[in-house]
C-alpha positions in Angstrom: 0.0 0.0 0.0 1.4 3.3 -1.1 2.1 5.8 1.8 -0.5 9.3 1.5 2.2 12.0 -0.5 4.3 10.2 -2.2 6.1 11.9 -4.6 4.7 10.7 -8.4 6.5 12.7 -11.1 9.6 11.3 -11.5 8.0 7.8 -12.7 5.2 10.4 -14.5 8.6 11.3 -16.5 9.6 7.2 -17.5 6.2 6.9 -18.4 5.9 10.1 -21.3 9.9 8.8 -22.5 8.5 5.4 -22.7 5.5 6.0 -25.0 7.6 8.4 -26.9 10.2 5.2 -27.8 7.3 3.1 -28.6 5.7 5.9 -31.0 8.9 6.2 -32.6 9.6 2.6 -33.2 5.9 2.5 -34.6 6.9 5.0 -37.2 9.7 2.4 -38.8 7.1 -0.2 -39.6 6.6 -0.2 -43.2 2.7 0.8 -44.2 0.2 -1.7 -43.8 -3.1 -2.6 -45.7 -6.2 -3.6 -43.7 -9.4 -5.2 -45.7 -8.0 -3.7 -49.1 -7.6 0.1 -47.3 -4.1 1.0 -47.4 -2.9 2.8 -44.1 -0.4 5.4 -44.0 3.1 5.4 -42.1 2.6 6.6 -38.6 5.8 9.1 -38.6 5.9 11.5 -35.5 9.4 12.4 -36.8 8.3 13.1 -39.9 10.1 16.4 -40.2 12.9 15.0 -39.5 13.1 11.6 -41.3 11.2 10.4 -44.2 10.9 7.0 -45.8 10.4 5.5 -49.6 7.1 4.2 -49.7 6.3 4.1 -52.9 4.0 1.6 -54.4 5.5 -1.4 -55.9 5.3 -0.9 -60.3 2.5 -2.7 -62.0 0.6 -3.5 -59.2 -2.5 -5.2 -60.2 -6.1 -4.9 -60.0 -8.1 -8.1 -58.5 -11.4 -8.1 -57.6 -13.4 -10.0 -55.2 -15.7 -12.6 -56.5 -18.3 -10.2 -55.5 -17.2 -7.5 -58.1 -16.0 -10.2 -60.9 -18.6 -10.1 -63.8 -20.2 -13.1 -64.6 -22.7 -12.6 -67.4 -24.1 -14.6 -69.6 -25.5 -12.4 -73.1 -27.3 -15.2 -74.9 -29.2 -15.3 -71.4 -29.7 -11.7 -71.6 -30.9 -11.4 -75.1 -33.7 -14.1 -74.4 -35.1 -12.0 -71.6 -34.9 -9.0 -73.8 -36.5 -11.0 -77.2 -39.7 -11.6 -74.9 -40.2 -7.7 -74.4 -42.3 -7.6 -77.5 -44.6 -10.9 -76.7 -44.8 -9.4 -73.0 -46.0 -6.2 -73.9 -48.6 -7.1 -76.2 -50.2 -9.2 -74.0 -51.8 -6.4 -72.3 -52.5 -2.6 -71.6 -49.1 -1.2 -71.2 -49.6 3.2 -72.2 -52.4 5.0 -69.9 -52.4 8.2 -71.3 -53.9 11.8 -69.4 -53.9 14.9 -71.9 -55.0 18.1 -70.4 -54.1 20.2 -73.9 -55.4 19.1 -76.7 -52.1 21.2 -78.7 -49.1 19.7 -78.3 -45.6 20.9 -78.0 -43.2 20.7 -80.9 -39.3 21.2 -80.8 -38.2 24.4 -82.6 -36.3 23.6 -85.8 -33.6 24.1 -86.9 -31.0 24.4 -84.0 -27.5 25.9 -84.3 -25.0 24.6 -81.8 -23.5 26.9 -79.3 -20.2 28.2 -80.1 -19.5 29.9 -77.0 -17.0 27.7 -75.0 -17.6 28.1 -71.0 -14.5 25.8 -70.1 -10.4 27.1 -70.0 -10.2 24.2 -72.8 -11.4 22.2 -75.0 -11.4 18.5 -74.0 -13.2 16.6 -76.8 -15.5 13.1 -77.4 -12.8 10.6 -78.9 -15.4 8.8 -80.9 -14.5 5.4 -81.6 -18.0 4.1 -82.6 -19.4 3.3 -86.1 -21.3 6.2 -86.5 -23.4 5.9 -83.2 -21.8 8.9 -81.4 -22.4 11.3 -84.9 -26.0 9.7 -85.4 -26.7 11.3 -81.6 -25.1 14.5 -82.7 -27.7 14.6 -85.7 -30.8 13.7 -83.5 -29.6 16.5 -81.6 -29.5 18.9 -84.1 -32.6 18.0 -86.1 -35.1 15.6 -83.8 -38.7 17.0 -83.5 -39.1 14.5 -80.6 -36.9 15.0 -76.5 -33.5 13.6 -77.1 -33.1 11.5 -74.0 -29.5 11.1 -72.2 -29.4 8.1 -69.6 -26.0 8.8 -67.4 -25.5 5.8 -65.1 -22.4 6.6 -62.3 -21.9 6.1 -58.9 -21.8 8.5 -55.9 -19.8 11.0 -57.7 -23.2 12.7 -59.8 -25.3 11.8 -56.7 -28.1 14.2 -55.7 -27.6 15.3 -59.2 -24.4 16.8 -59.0 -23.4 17.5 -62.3 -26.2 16.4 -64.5 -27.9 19.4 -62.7 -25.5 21.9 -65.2 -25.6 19.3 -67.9 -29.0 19.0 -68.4 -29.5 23.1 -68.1 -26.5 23.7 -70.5 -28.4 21.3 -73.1 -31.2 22.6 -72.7 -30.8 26.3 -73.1 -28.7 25.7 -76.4 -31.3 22.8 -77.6 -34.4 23.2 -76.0 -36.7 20.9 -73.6 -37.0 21.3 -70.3 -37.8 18.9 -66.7 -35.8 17.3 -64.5 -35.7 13.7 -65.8 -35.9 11.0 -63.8 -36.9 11.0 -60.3 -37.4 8.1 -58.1 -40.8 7.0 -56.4 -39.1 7.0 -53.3 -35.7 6.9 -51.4 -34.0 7.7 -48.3 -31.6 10.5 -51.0 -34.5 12.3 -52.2 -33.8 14.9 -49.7 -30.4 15.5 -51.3 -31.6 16.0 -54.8 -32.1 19.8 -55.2 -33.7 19.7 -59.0 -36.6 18.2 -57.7 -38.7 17.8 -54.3 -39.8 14.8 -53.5 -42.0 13.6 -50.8 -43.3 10.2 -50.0 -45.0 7.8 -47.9 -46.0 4.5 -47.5 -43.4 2.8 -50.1 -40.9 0.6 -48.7 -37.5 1.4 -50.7 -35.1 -1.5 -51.4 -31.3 -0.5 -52.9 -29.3 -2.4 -55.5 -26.3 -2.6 -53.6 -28.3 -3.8 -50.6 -30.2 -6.8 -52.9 -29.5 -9.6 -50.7 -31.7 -7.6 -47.7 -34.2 -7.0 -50.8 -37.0 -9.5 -50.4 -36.4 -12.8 -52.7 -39.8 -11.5 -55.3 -37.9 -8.0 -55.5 -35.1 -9.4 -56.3 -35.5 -9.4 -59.8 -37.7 -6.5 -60.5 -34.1 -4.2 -60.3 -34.3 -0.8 -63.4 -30.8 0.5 -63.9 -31.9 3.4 -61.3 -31.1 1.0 -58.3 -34.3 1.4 -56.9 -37.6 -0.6 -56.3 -40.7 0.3 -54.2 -42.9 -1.8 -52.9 -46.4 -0.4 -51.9 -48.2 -0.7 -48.8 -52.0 0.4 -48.9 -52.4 3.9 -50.1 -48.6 4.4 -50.9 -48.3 7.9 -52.5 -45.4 10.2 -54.0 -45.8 14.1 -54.7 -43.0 15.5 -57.0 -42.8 19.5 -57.2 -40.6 21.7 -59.8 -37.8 23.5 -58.2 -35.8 26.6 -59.4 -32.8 25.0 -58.3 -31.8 25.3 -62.5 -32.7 26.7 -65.4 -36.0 25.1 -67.1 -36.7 23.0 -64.7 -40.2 23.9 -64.1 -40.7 24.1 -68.1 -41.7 20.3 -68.5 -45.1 19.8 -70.1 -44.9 15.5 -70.0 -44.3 13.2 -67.3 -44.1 9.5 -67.7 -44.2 7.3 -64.7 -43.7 3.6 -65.0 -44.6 1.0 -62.1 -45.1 -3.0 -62.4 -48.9 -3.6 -60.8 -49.4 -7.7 -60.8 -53.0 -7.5 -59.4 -55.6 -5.5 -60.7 -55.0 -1.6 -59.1 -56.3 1.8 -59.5 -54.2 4.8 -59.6 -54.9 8.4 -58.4 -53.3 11.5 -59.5 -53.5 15.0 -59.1 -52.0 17.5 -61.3 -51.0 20.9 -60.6 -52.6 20.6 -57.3 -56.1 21.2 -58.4 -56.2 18.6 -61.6 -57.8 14.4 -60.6 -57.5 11.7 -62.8 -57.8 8.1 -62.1 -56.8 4.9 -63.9 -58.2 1.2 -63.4 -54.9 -0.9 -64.3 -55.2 -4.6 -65.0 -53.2 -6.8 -63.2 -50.0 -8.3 -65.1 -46.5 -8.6 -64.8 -45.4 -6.3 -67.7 -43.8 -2.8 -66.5 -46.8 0.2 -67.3 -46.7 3.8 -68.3 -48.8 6.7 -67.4 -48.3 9.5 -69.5 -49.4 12.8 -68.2 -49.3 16.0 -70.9 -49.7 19.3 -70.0 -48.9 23.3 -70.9 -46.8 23.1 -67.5 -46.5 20.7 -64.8 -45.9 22.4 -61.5 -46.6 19.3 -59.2 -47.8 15.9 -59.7 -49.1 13.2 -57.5 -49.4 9.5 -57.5 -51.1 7.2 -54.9 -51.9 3.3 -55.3 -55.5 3.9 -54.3 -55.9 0.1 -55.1 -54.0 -3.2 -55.0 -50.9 -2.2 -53.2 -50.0 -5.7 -52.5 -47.5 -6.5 -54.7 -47.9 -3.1 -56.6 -44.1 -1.9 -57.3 -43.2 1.5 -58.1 -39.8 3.0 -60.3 -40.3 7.0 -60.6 -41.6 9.4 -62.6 -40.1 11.1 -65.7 -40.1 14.8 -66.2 -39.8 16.0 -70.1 -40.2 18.6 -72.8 -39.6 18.5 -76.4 -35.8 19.0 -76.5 -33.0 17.2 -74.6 -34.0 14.8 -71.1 -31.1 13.8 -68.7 -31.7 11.3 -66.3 -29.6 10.6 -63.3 -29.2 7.0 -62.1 -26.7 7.3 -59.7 -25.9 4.6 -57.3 -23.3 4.8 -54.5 -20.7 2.6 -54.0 -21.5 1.5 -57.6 -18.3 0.5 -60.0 -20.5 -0.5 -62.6 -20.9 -4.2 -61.2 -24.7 -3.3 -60.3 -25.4 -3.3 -64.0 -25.9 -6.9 -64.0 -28.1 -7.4 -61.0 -30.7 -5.5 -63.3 -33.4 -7.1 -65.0 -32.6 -7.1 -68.4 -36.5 -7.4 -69.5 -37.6 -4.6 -67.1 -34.5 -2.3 -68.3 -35.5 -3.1 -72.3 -38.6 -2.5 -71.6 -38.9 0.7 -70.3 -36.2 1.8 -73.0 -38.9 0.5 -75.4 -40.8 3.5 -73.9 -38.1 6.1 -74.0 -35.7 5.3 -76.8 -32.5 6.6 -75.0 -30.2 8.2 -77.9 -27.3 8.0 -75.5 -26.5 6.3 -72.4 -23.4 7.6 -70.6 -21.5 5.4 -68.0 -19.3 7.3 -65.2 -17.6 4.6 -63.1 -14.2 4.1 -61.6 -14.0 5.8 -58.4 -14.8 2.8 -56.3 -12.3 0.8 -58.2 -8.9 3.2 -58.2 -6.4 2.4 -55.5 -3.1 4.2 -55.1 -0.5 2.2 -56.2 -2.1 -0.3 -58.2 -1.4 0.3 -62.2 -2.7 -2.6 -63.7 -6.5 -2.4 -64.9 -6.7 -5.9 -67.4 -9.5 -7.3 -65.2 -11.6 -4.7 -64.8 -11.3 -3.4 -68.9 -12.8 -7.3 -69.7 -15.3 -6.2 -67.1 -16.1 -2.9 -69.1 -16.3 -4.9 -72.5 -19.5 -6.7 -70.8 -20.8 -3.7 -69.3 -20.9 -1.9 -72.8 -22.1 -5.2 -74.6 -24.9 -5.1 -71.9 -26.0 -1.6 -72.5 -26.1 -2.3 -76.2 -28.2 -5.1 -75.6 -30.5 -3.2 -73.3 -30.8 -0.2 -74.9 -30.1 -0.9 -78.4 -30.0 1.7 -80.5 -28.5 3.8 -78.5 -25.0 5.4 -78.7 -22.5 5.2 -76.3 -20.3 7.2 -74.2 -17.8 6.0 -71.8 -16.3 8.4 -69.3 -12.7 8.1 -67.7 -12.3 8.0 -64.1 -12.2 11.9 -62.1 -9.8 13.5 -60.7 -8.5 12.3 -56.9 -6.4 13.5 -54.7 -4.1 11.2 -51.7 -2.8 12.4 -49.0 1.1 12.1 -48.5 3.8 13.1 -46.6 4.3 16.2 -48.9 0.3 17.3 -48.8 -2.3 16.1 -51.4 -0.7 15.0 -54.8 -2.8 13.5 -57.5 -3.6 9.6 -57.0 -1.4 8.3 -58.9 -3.6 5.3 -60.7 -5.5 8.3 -62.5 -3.3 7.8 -65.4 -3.4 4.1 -65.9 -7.1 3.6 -65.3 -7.8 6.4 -67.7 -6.2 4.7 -70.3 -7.8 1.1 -69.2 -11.2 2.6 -70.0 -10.2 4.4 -73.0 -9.2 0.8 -74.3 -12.3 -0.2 -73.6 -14.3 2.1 -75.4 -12.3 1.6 -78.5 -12.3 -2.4 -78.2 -16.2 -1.7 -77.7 -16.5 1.1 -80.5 -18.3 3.7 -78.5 -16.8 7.2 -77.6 -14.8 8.4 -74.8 -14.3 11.4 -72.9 -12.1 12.0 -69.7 -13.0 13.4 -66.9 -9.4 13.7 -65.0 -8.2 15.9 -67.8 -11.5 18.0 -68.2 -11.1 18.9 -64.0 -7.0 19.5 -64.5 -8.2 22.6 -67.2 -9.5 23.9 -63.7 -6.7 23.5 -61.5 -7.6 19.8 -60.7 -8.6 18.1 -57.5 -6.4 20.5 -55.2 -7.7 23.9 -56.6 -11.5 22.4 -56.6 -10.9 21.7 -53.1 -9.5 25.0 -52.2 -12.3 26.8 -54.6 -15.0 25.2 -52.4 -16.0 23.1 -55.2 -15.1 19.5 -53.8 -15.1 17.9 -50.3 -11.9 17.5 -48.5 -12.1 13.7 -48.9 -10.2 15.0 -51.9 -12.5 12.8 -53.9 -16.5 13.9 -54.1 -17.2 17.0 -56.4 -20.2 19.0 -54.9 -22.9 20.9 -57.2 -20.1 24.2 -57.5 -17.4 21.4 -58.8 -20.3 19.4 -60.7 -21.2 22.8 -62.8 -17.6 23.2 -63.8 -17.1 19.6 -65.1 -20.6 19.8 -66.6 -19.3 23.3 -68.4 -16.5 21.2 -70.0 -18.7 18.1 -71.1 -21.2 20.5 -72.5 -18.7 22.2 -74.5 -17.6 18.5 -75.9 -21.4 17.7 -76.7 -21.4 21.5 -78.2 -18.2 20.8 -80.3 -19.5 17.3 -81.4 -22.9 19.2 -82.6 -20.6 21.5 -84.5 -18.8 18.7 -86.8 -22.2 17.6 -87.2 -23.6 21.2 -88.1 -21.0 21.4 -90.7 -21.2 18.5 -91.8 -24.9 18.9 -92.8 -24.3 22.3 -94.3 -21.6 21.1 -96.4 -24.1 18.6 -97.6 -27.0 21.1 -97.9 -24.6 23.0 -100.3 -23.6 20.2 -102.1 -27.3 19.8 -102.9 -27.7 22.9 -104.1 -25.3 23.1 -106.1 -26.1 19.9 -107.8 -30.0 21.2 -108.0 -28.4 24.6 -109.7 -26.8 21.9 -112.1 -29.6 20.1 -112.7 -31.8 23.4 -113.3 -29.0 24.6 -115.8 -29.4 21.5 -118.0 -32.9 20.9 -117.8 -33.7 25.0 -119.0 -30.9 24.2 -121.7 -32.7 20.9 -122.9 -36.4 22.7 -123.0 -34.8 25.4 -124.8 -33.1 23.7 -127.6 -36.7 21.8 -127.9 -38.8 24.6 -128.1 -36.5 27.0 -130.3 -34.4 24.1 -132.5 -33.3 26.8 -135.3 -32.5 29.4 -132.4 -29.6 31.2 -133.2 -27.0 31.1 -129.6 -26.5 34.1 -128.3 -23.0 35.5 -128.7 -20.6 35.0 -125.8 -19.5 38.2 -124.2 -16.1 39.2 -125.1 -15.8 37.5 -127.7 -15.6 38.2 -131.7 
């Protein structure tokens, strides 16, 4: 038993000189990786001694068996040949027109020329004509030209096809916010649309082994399925978050109702329709058209059971950009879709281009070898093609990303190498590629979008101020691509013209020389 006052502080003293040896004899071991996160050296000396911990070269890629791709197309393509029997088996289009004029795209449209990015980073189109077909549709379409962009966390909320969509849109017309789920726990995010909710139970991609075993396979490349409980209802309102966003005059939701159901809705809060639905397991669409659509709401007034909800669409006649954004997503989540449900609501829309953003969740520092995950992208493009045929494609290259080291942030330094592992892909593939590293480095990159307010210091997530500047650049890509094709068809127009002058020439010489055989020619100026 210790005696009351003893003096303490000189073992206080062995104690603080003993945790410093320890601390310093921690920094010496070498860094250390823990379930695939790589930990940093813990160096309290740091200013004083510094260690070579650079990543051993060509350091390869291996997924899990979780993230490895195993898809079988012929598969595929036999759910997606049954859309047509499956949709003519019943009532599919419920249709609600409250004008009887409707809307038609402004032709022709000229391409903005003014260029709202410090450079030019351009579409490399390796496709066989896809990419230039979407250009012309652009141009000349009297129908929305609809955009699917699939990515992970990085657009979430969003972010960045916010811009997009407004930057299209003022150049090319339409107006909306484009997709928008029936309900999910992000909503509140999302700033281009409110969305409120209740009585729908929300079941995530990523989470599909929690999803009930019937919901399993109802997935849309949105990541999200509803199910209904009795009187389940969703109210969507236009923001003025963007640009045009309250100018959409057609909304489109779809839904899967097995039973027999009825459906409510109530349009610019003063507007009631109802629709008796027939039970069957084809995917429906109600398509609501209007001078404006402020608000819009939805309830399952009948058979809820097993009713299961997807969203609503938000349109006008010029260009449609949905996000479906899924966090966490490398692209895997592609193939726990339903192939039949995915065809067939494209059968509805007709996507004219469906961009893929991925490649955040599969960059490590260190690790330069991408081989795996390219054969991953070749089935990933094949699939799209075979969902959404018809429809070009446009491949994006991994962001910008910044690690921490012992001399501050510097870029990750896989940007390079996965950038080029995707460009590969979309040239094996034949669809177009843009990158997305080298668009943010016009801007400073990661570091000054982090300083500018326009990032998160994770050194990794843009917000909606670093989403508008990468938009900026991609818009001015899609505006140069509409260019070339601008040209393109005026060259052509001229070429017409000319030849029609040709024609006109002859034919007025023929008629001529038929009508007045003994004319005598008219003498040729200058001449004697």
């Amino acid at each position: 038993m210790n005696k009351l006052g003893e003096d303490y502080t000189s073992k206080s003293w062995l104690a603080v000189m003993a945790l410093i040896a320890v601390l310093v004899a921690v920094g010496f071991i070498p860094p250390q990786s823990i379930g695939g996160v790589k930990l940093r050296r813990a160096n309290i000396l740091s200013d004083l001694v510094s260690f070579d911990d650079a990543p051993v070269a060509n350091t390869v890629f291996e997924p899990s068996d979780d993230e490895v791709f195993r898809i079988d197309m012929d598969s595929v393509a036999g759910c997606i040949v049954a859309v047509d029997t499956i949709q003519r088996a019943a009532q599919i289009v419920y249709e609600w027109r409250t004008a009887s004029d409707t809307v038609v795209r402004e032709l022709p449209v000229v391409p903005d020329s003014v260029r709202r990015s410090p450079a030019l980073v351009p579409i490399e189109d390796f496709s066989d004509g896809r990419m230039a077909a979407f250009f012309d549709t652009l141009l000349s379409a009297r129908r929305p030209v609809r955009i699917a962009f699939l990515g992970d966390s990085f657009v979430e909320g969003d972010i960045l096809t916010a811009d997009l969509r407004e930057c299209l849109q003022q150049t090319y017309g339409g107006g909306g916010t484009g997709f928008a789920p029936m309900a999910s726990p992000l909503t509140a995010f999302r700033r281009s649309v409110k969305t409120q909710s209740k009585g729908w139970t929300s079941y995530n991609i990523m989470q599909r082994k929690n999803t009930p075993e019937a919901l399993r396979s109802r997935f849309f490349v949105s990541g999200w399925v509803c199910q209904a409980s009795a009187g389940a209802s969703t109210s969507w309102t236009c923001t003025d978050f963007r640009e045009h966003l309250d100018s959409s005059n057609v909304a489109r939701m779809f839904f899967i109702s097995p039973s027999d159901s009825r459906i409510e809705l109530t349009l610019n809060d003063s507007l009631h329709n109802s629709f008796a639905v027939e039970g069957d397991e084809v995917v429906r669409e109600i398509v609501v058209s209007a001078p404006q659509i402020r608000t819009l709401s939805f309830r399952v007034a009948e058979g809820s059971s097993d009713f299961v909800g997807y969203g609503a669409l938000f349109e006008g006649q010029g260009v449609s950009v949905d996000n479906y954004s899924i966090r966490s997503n490398n692209g895997r989540a592609l193939f726990w879709t339903n192939p039949s449900v995915d065809a067939q609501i494209h059968a509805f829309l007709q996507y004219d281009l469906v961009v893929l953003q991925y490649g955040l969740n599969i960059m490590q520092q260190g690790v330069y070898v991408y081989g795996k995950y390219g054969a991953q992208l070749d089935q990933m493009i094949a699939f799209v093609h075979e969902c959404f045929p018809g429809a070009a494609v446009l491949l994006l290259g991994v962001s910008d990303r910044s690690v921490k080291t012992e001399n501050g942030f510097e870029p990750m330094d896989a940007i390079p190498y996965l950038t080029a592992c995707q460009r590969a892909a979309a040239e094996r593939a034949g669809t177009a590629f843009w990158s997305v590293a080298a668009a943010m480095q016009t801007w400073g990159g990661m570091e000054t979008f982090v300083k500018n307010g326009w990032a998160g210091k994770d050194y990794t997530h843009i917000n909606y101020a670093g989403g508008r500047r990468v938009a900026w650049s991609l818009a001015d890509a899609f505006h140069a691509g509409a260019w070339a094709a601008f040209e393109r068809e005026e060259e052509r127009r001229s070429h017409t013209i000319a030849q029609e002058n040709v024609l006109d020439s002859l034919q007025y010489g023929r008629i001529r020389h038929t009508l007045l055989p003994d004319l005598v020619p008219e003498p040729t100026v200058g001449l004697e």
